[in-house]
LOVONU-254272 format. One record per residue: residue in one letter; x, y, z of N, C-alpha, C, CB in turn. Coordinates in steps of 0.2 Angstrom, whole numbers, plus 5000, padded with zeros to 4 digits. Glycine has a CB too. Example, Ala and Ser with C-alpha at 12.3 -4.5 7.8 and 13.67 -1.06 7.14 Angstrom:
<recs>
A506649725039506249785039506649845039505749785045;S506449895035506849955036506450005039507049975029;
</recs>
This chain:
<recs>
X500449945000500050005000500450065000499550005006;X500350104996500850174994500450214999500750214985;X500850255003500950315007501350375004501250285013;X500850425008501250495003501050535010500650524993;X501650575009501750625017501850705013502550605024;X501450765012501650825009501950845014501250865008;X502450895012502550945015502851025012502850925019;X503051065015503151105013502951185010503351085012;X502251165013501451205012502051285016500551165019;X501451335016501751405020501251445020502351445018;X501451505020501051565019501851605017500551605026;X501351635009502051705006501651735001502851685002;X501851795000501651844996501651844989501951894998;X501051884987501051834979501751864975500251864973;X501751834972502351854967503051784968502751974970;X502851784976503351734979503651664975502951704986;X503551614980503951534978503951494985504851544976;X503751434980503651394988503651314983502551414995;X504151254987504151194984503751164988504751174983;X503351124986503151084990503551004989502351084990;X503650964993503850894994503250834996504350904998;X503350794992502750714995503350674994501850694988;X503350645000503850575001503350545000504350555009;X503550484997503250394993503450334997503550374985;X502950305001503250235003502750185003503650235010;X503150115002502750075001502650044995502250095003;X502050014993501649994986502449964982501250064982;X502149934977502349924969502749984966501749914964;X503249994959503250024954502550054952503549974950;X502150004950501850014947501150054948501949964944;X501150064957500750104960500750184959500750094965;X501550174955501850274956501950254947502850304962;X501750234946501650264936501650294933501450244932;X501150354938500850424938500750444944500150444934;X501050504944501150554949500950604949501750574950;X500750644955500450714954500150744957500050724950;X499950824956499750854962499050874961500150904965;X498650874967497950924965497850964970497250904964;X497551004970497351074973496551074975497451144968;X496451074982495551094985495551154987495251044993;X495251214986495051284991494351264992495151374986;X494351304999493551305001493051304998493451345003;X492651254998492051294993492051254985492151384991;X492751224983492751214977493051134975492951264975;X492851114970492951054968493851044967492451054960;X494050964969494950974968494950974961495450894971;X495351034961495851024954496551004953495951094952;X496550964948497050934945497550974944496950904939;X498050994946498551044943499151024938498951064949;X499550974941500250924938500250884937500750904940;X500550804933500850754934501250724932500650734936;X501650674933502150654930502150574928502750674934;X502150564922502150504919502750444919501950534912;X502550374919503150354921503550344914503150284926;X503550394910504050424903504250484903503850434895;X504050504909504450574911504050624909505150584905;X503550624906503050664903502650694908502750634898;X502650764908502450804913502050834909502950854917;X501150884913500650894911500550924915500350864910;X500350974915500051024917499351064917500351054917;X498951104921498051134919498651194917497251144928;X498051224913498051284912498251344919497351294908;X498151334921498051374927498551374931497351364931;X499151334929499651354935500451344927499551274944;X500151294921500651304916501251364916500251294910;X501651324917502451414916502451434922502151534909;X502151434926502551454934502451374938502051524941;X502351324935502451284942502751224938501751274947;X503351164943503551134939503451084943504051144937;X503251004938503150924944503950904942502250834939;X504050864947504650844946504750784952505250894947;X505350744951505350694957505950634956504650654957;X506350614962506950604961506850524957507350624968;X507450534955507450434952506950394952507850384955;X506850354959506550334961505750344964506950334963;X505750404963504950424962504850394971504450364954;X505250424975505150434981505050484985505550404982;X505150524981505050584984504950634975505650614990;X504150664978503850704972503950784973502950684973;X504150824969504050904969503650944967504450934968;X503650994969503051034966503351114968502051014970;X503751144961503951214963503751254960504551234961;X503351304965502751334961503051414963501851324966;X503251464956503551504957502651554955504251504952;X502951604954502451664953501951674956502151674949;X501851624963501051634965500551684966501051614971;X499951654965499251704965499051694971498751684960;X498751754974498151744978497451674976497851824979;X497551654969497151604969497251554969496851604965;X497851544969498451464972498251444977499151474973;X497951514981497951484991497351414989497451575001;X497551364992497251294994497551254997497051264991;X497451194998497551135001497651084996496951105006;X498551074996498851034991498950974993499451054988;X498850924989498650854990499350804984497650854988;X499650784986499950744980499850654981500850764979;X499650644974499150574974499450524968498250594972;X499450454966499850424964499150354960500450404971;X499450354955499050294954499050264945498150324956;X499150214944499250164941499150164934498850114943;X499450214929499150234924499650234919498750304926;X499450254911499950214906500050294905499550154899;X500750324901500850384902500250424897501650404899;X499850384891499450434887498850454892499150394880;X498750424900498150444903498450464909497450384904;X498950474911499350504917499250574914500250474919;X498550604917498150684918498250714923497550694918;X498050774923497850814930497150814932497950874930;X496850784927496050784930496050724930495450824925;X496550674930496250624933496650604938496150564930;X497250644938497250644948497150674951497650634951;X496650704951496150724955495450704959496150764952;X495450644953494650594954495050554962494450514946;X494250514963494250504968494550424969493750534970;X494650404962494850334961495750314961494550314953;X496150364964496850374965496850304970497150454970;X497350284968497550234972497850254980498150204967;X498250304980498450364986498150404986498950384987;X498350474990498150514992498550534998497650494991;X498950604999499150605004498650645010499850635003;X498850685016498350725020498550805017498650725030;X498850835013498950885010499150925015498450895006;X499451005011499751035014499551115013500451025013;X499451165019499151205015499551265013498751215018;X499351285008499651365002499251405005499451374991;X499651465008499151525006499551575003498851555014;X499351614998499551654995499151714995499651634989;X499351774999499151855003499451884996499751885013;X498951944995499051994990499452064991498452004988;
</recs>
């Protein structure tokens, strides 16, 4: 069973930079085949932001594409997420989530469903104007 621990959430001012990190333990290869992160704010549905395909192939939403980067070391034991330029509409509760997928369907809108194999407790962004 794959385990995922975020960290590195904060509070900083827009314009800022903040990396978040998700340590991986546990499961199969083949449970981290797709990697990624998604985003809850209050009030609103999770969004799919990143993720990383096990061909290397990174994807991004519209909505964070050119300031933010998925990345993750060899081993796909530890996941990143370096989010430069923040917005005040970045502030949410970032979640990074893992699940079994071929690289043409390793999305952001589909790691955000609720059919992820993981899921970590998420960390929280806030981004002050």
């Amino acid at each position: 069973q794959v385990e995922l621990v975020e960290s590195g959430g904060g509070s900083v001012r827009a314009g800022g930079s903040l990396t978040l990190s998700c340590a991986a333990s546990g499961g199969k290869n083949i449970d981290r085949s797709c990697m990624g992160w998604f985003r809850q704010a209050p009030g609103r549905e999770p969004e799919g932001i990143a993720t990383l395909a096990s061909d290397g192939m990174q994807t991004y939403s519209t909505s964070v594409k050119g300031r933010f980067t998925i990345s993750s070391d060899n081993a796909k034991n530890t996941l990143f997420l370096q989010m430069n330029s923040l917005k005040p509409e970045d502030t949410a509760m970032y979640y990074c989530a893992t699940d079994r997928l071929n690289p043409p369907f390793c999305r952001p809108s589909v790691i955000s469903g609720s059919g992820v194999i993981a899921r970590g407790q998420g960390t929280q962004v806030t981004v002050s104007s």
